[in-house]
PALUMKE-656884 format. One line per field, with one value per residue: x, y, z of N, C-alpha, C, CB in turn; residue in three letters. Coordinates in Angstrom, 3 decimals, padded with zeros to 6 digits. Glycine has a CB too. Layout:
% PALUMKE-656884
nxx <- X_...;
nyy <- Y_...;
nzz <- Z_...;
caxx <- X_...;
cayy <- Y_...;
cazz <- Z_...;
cxx <- X_...;
cyy <- Y_...;
czz <- Z_...;
cbxx <- X_...;
cbyy <- Y_...;
cbzz <- Z_...;
residu <- Ala_...;
END
This chain:
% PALUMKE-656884
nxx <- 002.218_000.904_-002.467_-004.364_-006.324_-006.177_-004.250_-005.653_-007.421_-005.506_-004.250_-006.983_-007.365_-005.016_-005.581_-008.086_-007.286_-005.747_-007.099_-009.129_-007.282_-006.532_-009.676_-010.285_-008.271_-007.791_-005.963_-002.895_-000.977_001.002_000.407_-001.283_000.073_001.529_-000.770_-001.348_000.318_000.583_-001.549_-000.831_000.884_-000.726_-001.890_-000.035_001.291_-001.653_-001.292_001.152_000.541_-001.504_-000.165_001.463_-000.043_-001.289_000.682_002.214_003.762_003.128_001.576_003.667_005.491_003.513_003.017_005.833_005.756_003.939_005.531_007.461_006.213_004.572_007.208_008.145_006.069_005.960_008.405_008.440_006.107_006.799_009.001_007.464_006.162_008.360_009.310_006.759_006.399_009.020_008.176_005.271_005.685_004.342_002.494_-000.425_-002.995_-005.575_-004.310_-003.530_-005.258_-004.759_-002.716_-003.701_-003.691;
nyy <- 019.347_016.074_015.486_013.916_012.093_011.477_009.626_008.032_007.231_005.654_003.748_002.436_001.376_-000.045_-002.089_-002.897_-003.711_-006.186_-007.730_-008.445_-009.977_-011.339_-013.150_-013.111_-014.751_-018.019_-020.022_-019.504_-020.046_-018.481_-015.571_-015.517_-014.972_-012.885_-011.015_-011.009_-010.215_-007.206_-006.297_-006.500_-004.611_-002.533_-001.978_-001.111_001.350_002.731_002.418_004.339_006.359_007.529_007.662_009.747_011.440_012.247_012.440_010.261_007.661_005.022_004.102_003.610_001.851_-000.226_-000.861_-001.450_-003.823_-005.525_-005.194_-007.348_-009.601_-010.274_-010.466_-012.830_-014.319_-014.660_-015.980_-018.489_-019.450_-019.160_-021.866_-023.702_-024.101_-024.327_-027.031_-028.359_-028.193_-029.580_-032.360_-032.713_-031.468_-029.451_-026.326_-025.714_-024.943_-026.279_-029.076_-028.967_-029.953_-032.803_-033.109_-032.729_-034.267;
nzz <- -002.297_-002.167_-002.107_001.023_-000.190_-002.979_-002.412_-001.145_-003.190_-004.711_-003.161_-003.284_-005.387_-006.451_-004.351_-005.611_-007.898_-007.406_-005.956_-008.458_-009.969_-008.198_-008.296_-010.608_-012.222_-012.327_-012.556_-012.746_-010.533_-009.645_-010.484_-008.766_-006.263_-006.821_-007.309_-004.691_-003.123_-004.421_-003.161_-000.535_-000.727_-001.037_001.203_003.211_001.489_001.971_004.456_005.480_004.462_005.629_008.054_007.955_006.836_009.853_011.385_012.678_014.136_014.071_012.233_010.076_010.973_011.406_008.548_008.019_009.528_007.924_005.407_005.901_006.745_004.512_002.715_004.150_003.541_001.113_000.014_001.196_-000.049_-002.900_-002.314_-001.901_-004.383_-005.914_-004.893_-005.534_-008.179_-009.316_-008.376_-010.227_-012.298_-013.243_-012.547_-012.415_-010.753_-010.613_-010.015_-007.330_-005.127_-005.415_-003.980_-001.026_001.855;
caxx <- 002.070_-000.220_-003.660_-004.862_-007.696_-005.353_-003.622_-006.714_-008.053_-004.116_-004.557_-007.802_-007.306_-003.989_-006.156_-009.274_-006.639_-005.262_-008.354_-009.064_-005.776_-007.185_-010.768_-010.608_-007.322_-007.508_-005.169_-001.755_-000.201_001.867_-000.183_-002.411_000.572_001.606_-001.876_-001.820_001.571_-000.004_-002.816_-000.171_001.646_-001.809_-002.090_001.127_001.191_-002.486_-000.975_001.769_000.118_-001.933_000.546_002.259_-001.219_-001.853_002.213_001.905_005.036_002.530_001.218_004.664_005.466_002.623_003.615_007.373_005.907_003.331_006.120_008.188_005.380_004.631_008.319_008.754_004.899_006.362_009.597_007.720_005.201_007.863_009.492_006.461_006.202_009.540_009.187_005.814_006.814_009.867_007.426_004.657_006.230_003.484_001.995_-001.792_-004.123_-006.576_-003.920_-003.146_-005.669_-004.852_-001.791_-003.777_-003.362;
cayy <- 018.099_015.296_015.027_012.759_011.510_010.872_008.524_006.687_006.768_005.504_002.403_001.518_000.878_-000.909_-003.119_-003.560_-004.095_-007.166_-008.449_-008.969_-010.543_-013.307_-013.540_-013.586_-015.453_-018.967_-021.248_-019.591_-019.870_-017.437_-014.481_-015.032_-014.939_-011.564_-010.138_-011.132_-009.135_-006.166_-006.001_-006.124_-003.548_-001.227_-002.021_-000.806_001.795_003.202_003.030_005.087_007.686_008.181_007.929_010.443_012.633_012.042_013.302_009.855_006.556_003.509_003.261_002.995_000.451_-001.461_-000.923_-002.631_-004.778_-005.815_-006.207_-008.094_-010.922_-010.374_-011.252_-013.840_-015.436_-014.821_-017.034_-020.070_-020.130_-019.298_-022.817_-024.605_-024.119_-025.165_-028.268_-029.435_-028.288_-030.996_-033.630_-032.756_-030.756_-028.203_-025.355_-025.825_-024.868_-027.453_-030.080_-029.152_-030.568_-033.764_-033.336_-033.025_-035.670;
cazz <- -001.565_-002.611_-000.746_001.224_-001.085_-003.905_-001.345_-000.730_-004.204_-005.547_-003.065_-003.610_-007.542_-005.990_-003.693_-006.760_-008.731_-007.155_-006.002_-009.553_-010.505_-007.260_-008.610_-012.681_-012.712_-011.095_-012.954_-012.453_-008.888_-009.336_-010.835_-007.572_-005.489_-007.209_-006.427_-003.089_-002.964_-004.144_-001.942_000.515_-000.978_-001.133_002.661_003.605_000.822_003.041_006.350_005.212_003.422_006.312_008.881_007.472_007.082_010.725_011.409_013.875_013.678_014.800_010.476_009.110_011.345_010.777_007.076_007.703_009.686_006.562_004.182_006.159_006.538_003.063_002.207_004.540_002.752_-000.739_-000.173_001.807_-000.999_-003.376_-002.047_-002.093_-005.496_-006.539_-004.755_-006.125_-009.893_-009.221_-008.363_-010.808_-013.474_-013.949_-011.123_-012.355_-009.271_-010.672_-009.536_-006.153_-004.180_-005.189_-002.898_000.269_002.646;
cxx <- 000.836_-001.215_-003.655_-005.380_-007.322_-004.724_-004.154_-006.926_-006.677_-004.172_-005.634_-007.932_-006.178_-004.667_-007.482_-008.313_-006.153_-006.162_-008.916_-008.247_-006.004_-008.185_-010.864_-009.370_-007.163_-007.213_-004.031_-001.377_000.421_001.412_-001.134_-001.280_001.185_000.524_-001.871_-000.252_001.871_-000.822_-001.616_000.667_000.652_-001.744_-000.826_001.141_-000.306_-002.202_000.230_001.541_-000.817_-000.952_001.331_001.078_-001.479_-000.769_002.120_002.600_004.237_001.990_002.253_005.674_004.879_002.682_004.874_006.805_004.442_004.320_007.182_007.317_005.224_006.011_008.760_007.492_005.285_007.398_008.906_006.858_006.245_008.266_008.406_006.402_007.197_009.330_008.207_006.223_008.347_008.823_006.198_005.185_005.446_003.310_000.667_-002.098_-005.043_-005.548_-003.363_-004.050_-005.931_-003.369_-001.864_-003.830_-004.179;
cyy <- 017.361_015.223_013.802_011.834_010.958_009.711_007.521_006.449_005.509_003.647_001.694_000.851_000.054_-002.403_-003.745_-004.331_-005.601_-007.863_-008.978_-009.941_-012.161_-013.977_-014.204_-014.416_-016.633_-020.778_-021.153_-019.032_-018.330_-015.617_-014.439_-014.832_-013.148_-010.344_-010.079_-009.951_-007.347_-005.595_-005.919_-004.574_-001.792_-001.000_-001.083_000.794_003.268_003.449_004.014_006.275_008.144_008.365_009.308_011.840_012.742_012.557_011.605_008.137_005.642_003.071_002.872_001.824_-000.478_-001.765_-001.626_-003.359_-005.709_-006.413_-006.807_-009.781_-010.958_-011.123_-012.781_-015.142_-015.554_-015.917_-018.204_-020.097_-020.528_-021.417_-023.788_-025.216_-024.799_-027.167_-029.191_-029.259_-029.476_-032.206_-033.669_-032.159_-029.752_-027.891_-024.943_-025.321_-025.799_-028.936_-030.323_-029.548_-032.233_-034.478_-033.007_-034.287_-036.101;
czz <- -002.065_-001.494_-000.256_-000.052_-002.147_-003.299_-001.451_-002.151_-004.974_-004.685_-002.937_-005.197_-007.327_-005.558_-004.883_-007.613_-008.682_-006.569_-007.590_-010.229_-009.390_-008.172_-010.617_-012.782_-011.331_-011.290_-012.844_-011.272_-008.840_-010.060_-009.438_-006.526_-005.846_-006.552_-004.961_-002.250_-003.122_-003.456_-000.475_000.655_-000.881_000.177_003.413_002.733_001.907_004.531_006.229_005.013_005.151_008.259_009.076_007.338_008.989_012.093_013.392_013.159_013.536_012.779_010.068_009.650_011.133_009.480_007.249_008.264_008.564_005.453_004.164_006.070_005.191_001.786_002.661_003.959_001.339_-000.821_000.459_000.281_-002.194_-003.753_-002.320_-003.424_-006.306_-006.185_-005.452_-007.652_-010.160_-009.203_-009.617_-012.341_-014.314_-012.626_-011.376_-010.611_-009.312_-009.983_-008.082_-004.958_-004.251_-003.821_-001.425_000.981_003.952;
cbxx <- 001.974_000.204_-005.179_-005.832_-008.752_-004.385_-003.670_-008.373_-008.619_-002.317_-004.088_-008.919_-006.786_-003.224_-006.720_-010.283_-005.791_-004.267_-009.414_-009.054_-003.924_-008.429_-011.671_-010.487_-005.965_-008.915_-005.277_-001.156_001.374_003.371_-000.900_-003.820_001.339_001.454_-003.224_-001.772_002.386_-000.220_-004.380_000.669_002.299_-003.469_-002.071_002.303_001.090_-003.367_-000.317_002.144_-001.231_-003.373_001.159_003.010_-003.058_-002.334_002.114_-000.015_006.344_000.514_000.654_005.536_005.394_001.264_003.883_009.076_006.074_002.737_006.298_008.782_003.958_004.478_009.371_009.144_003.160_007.205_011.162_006.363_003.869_008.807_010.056_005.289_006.120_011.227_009.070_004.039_007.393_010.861_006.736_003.783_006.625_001.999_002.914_-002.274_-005.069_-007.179_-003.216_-002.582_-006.705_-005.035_-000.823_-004.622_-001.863;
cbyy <- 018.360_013.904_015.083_013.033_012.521_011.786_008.731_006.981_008.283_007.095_002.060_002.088_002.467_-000.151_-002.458_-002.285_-003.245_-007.048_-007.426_-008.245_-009.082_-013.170_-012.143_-011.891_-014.404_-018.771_-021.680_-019.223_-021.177_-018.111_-014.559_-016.339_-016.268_-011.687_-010.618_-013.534_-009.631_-005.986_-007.812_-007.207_-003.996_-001.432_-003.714_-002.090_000.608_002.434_001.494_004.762_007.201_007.575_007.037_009.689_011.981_010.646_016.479_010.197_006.103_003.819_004.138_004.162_000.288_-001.305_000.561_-002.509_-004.780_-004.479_-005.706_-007.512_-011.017_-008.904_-010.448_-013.629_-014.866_-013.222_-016.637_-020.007_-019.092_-018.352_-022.741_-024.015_-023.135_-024.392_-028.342_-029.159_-026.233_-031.080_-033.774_-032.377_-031.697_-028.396_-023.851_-027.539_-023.501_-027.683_-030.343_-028.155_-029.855_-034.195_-032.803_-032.502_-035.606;
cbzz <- -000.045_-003.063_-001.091_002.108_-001.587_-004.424_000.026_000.292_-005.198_-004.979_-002.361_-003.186_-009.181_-004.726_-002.090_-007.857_-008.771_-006.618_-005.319_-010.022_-009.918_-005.342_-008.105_-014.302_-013.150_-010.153_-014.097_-013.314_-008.611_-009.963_-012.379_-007.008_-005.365_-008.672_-006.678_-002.420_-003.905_-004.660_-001.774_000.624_-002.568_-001.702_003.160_003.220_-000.444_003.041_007.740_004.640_001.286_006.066_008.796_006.143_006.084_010.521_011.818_014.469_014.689_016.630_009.110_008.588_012.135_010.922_006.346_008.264_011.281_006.008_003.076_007.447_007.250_002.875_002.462_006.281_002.736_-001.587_000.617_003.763_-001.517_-002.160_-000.870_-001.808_-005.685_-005.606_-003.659_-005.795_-010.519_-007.718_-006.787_-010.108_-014.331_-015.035_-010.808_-012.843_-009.061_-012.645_-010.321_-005.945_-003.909_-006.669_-003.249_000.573_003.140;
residu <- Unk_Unk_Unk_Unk_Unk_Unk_Unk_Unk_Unk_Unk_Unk_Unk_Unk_Unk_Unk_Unk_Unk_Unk_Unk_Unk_Unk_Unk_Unk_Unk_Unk_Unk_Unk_Unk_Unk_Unk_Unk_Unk_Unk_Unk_Unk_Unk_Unk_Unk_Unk_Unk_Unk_Unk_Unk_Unk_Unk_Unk_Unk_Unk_Unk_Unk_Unk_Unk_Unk_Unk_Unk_Unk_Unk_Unk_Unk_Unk_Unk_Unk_Unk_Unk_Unk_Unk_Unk_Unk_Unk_Unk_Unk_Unk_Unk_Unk_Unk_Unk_Unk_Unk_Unk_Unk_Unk_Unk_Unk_Unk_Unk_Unk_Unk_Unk_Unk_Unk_Unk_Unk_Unk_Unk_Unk_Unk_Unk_Unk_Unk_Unk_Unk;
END
């Protein structure tokens, strides 16, 4: 059986990992929307692992219910996206705050 500690160590290089993928990359939409999908996935990924160390239901719930919001934030942004790459015809990040209002 895998330890704990491997658990933790497996989603914190998950969660650094995609924290990086926010911070050093901050021109394509959709590589930060990826990261932000892994960090969800570490989160969920941690409440699992220890739910499951802890022999106790309430983490892996909070894990579906993680990557249900997670799915239902990936398709709205998702959409977002489509729509403004119709009107602009690129998905720059430098150009989206000229479409606040």
């Amino acid at each position: 059986m895998i330890s704990q500690i491997y658990c933790i160590y497996t989603t914190l290089s998950l969660f650094l990992l995609a924290l990086l993928g926010i911070f050093l990359n901050q021109k394509n939409i959709l590589i930060m929307l990826m990261a932000l999908e892994i960090m969800f996935l570490a989160m969920s990924f941690n409440f699992i692992s220890t739910s499951i160390y802890l022999d106790d239901v309430i983490g892996q719930l909070f894990a579906l219910l993680i990557l249900t919001v997670a799915a239902a934030e990936s398709s709205v942004g998702l959409a977002i996206l489509v729509v403004y790459y119709r009107i602009r015809n690129t998905i720059t990040v430098e150009l989206m705050n000229i479409t606040k209002g």
